[in-house]
C-alpha positions in Angstrom: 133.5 -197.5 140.4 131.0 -199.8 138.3 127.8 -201.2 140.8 125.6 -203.1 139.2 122.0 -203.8 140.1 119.7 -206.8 139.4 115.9 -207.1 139.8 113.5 -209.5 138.2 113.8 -212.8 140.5 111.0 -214.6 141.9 108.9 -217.8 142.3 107.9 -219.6 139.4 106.6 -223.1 138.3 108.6 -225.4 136.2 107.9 -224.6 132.7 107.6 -220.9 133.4 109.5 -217.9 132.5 111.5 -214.9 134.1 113.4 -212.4 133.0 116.2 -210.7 134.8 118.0 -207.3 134.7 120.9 -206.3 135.2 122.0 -201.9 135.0 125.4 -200.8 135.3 126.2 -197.5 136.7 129.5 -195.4 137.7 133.1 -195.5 136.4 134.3 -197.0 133.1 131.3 -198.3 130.6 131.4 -201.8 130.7 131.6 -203.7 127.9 131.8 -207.3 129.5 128.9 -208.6 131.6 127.6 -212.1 132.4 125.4 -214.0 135.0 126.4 -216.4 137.3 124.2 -218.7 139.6 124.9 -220.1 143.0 122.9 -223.0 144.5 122.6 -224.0 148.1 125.8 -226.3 148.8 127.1 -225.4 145.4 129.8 -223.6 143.7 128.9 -220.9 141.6 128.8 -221.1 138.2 128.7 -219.1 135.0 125.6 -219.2 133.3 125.6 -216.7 130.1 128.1 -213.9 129.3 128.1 -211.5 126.2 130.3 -208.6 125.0 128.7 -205.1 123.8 127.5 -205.9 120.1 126.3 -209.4 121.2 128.8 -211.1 118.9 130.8 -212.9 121.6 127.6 -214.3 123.6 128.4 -217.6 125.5 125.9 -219.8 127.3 126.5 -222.8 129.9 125.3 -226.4 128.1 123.0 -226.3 131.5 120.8 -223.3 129.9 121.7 -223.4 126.6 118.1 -223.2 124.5 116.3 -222.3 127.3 118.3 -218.7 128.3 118.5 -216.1 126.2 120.8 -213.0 127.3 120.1 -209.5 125.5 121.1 -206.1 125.9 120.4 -202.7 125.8 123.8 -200.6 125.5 122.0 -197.3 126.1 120.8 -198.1 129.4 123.5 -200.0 130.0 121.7 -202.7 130.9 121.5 -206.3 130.2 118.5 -208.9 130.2 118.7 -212.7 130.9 115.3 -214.3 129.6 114.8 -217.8 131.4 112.2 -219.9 129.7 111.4 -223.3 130.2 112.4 -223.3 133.5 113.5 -225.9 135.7 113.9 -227.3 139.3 117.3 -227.3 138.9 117.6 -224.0 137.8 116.8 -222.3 141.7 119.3 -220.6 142.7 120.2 -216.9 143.6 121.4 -215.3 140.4 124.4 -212.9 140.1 125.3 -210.1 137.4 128.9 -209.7 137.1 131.5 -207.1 135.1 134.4 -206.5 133.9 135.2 -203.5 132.9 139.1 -204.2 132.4 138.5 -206.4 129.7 138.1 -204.5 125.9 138.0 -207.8 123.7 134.8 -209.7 123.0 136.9 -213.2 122.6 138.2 -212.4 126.6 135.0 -211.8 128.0 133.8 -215.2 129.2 137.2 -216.4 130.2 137.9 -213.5 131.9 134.5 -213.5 133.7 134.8 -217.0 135.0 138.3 -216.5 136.2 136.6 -213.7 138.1 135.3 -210.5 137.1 136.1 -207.5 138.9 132.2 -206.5 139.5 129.3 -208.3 141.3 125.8 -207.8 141.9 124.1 -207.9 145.1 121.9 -211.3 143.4 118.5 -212.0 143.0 116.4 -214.9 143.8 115.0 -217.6 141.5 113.0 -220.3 142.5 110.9 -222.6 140.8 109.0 -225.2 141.9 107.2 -228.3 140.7 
């Protein structure tokens, strides 16, 4: 069974930057991963997913230009560097999977319809 781990939150000023992590361990290698984000009295939403090769990468209009999502297969690990930041972006951040999906053009869709992995989250806060 996948798990998936996240580290990097914190506190930061607007303007500032973070960078989040995201490792996948156990059962099938993953090929499909994203991050999601979940406000207080909001839904969650999807904020940046990517396929492995980084040819199908997809970013919410929200983050797009600020966010940048990398990754580094051989740790199976993913990155999501958050520059620029914003009030609006606090909110606890979530790593999700799927490993069911094998095409780079599903991965988003099949992410937001809701991937079979999450990630305990990690906080982000930033304040003015």
């Amino acid at each position: 069974e996948v798990q998936l781990v996240e580290s990097g939150g914190g506190s930061v000023q607007a303007g500032g930057s973070l960078r989040l992590s995201c490792s996948a361990s156990g059962g099938r290698y993953t090929n499909c991963m994203g991050w999601f984000r979940q406000a207080p009295g909001k839904e969650r939403e999807a904020v940046a997913t990517t396929y492995t090769g980084g040819l199908n990468k997809w970013y919410s209009d929200s983050v797009k230009g600020r966010f940048t999502l990398s990754e580094d297969r051989r740790k199976n690990t993913i990155y999501l560097q958050m520059d620029n930041l914003k009030l609006e972006d606090t909110a606890m951040y979530y790593c999700a999977a799927d490993p069911a999906v094998l095409s780079g053009i599903q991965c988003s869709t099949a992410l937001k319809l809701g991937p079979g992995v999450w990630g305990q989250g990690t906080q982000v806060t930033v304040s003015s």
